[in-house]
N, C-alpha and C positions, 0 to 999 in steps of 0.2 A: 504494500500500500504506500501509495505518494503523495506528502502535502506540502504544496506550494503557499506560500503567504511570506507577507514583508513587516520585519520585527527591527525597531527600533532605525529605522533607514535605510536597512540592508536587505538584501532578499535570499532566501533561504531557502534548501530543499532539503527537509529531512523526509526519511523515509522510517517505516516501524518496522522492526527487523524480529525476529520470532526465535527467541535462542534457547541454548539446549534443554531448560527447564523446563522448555514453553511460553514465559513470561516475556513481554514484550521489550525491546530497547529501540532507540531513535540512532541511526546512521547519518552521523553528515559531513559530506561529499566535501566540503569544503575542505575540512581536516582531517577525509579520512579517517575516523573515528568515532567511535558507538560509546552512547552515554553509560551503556555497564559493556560485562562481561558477557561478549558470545555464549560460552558455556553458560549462562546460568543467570539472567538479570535478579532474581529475586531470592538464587543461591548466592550468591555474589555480595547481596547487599546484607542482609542476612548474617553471614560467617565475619564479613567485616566490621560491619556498624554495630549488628545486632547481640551476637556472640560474643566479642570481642571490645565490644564498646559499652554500648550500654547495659548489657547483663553484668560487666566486670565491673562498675560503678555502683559504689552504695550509697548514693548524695541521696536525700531526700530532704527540701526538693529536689529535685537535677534540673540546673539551666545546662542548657545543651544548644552548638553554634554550629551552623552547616555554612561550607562554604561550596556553595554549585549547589543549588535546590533541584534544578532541574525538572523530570518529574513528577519528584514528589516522592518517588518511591521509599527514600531510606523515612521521610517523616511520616508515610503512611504504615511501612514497618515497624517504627517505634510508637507510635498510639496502637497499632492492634498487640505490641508486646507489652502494652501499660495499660490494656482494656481493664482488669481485672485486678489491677494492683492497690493501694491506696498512696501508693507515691504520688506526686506530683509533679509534673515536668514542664517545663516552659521552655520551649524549640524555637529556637529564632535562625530563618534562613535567611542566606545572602544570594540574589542571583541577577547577574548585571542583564542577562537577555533571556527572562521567561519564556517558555514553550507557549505557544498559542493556544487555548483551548479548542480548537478543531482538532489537532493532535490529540491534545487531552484526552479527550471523550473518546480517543478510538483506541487506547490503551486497553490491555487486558486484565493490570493486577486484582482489580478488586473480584474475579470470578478464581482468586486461588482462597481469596475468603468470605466468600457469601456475600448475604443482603447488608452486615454488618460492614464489611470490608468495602462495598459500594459505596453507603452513605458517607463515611468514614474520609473515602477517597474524594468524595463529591462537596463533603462540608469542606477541607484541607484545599482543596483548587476554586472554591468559591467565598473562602475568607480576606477580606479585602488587604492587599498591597499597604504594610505601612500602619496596621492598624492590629494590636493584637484581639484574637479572637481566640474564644472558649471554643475547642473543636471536641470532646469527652468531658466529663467530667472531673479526671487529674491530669487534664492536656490542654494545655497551652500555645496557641501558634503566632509568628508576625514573621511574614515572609517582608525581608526587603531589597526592593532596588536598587543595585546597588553595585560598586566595585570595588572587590576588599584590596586592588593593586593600591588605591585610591584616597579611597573612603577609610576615618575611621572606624574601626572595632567598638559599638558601646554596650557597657555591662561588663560581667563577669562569667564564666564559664567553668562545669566541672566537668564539661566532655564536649569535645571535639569530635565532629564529624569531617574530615578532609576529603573533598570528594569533586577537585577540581579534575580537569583533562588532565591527561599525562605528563608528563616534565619535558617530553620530548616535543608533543604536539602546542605545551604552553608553557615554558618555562619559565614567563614572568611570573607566572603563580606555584613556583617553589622556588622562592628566592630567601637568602636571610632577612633580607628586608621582610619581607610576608611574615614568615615564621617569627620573625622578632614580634611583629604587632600581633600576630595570635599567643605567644608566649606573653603581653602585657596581659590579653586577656584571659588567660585560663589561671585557674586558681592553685596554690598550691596543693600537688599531689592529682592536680585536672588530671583528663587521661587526653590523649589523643590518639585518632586509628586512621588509618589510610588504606588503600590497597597498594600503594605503589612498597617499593623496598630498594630501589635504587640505592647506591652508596653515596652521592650528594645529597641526596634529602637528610639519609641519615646523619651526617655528619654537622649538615643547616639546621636541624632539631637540634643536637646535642650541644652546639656552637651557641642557643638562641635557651639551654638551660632546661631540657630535656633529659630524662633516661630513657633511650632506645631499647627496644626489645625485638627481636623477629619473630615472630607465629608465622605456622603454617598457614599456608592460604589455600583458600577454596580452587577447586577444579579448575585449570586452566592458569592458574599461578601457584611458587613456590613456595613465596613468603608474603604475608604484610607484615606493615609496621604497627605497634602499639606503641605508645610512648607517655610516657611521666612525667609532669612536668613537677622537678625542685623544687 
């Protein structure tokens, strides 16, 4: 499936790409690059965000900072893994160029968790830009427009979601500068997780007052990063 439309003055062609789990991901052509993992978009998000991130964090409440919303997937993972909890989470994403809602709506995640997983997905992409909204009852959302190259980081943070492009395909967004202004914001002992494990990232985290970790990584990679911040 192909959807054309013009985001932010530029014109776009991403396509929905159907990968090993079944779960949907967007291709786009420009950079050659799919917003998850071939193998597995909702394996993928999952083993790194989910397992790895936020299961390993015992903050309650948990502010939690995404950089790349994209869409939506890792926040729509983490409220169905907070459905039933009495935590409390408040999820603030960054994303300089939202996906379109025509795309949206032709995604497939919400049929890997029912009528709950629908709505879920449906309140999280129709809570307004800029404006925190109540999406569950211990979930919290405020997606912002925004460029963390850029823009400052506001708040505090006990978990990191790092879920920009590649270092290859964006390397302004693994730089010590970056990592410096996310290490102002995460809190002592924050966690940070990525899927990347490249040897400059690691070494940009630990330089910016990190403890580096490797974990295995889900189907189709070796390792990601988890990381600690001092």
């Amino acid at each position: 499936m192909k959807q054309d439309f013009y985001q932010n003055g530029l014109y776009h062609l991403n396509r929905i790409v159907k990968t090993g789990d079944g779960s949907h991901t967007l291709y786009v052509p420009e950079m050659d690059e799919h917003y998850h993992s071939i193998h597995g978009a909702i394996q993928e998000s999952e083993h790194v965000f989910i397992k790895n991130g936020f299961d390993f964090s015992g903050s309650d409440p948990l502010h939690i900072f995404e950089a790349g919303f994209g869409t939506g997937l890792n926040a729509l993972l983490t409220a169905i893994r907070n459905l039933n909890s009495k935590r409390k989470v408040i999820y603030t994403a960054i994303e300089k160029y939202p996906v379109d809602n025509t795309i949206l709506k032709s995604l497939n995640y919400h049929s890997f968790f029912g009528a709950k997983g629908l709505e879920i997905f449906r309140l999280i992409h129709a809570s307004e830009w800029g404006k925190m909204s109540k999406i569950w009852n211990n979930f919290e959302l405020i997606k912002v427009k925004g460029d963390i190259i850029k823009d400052p980081i506001k708040g505090r943070y006990g978990l990191i979601y790092y879920d920009a492009f590649g270092p290859d395909k964006q390397p302004q967004m693994w730089t010590t500068e970056v990592f410096s202004k996310i290490a102002e914001a995460t809190l002592k002992d924050g966690i940070f997780v990525t899927y990347s494990s490249k040897g400059d990232v690691k070494r940009r985290l630990r330089a910016c007052g990190f403890r580096v970790n490797l974990l295995p990584g889900p189907p189709g990679k070796r390792h990601i990063i988890r990381a600690v911040k001092s």
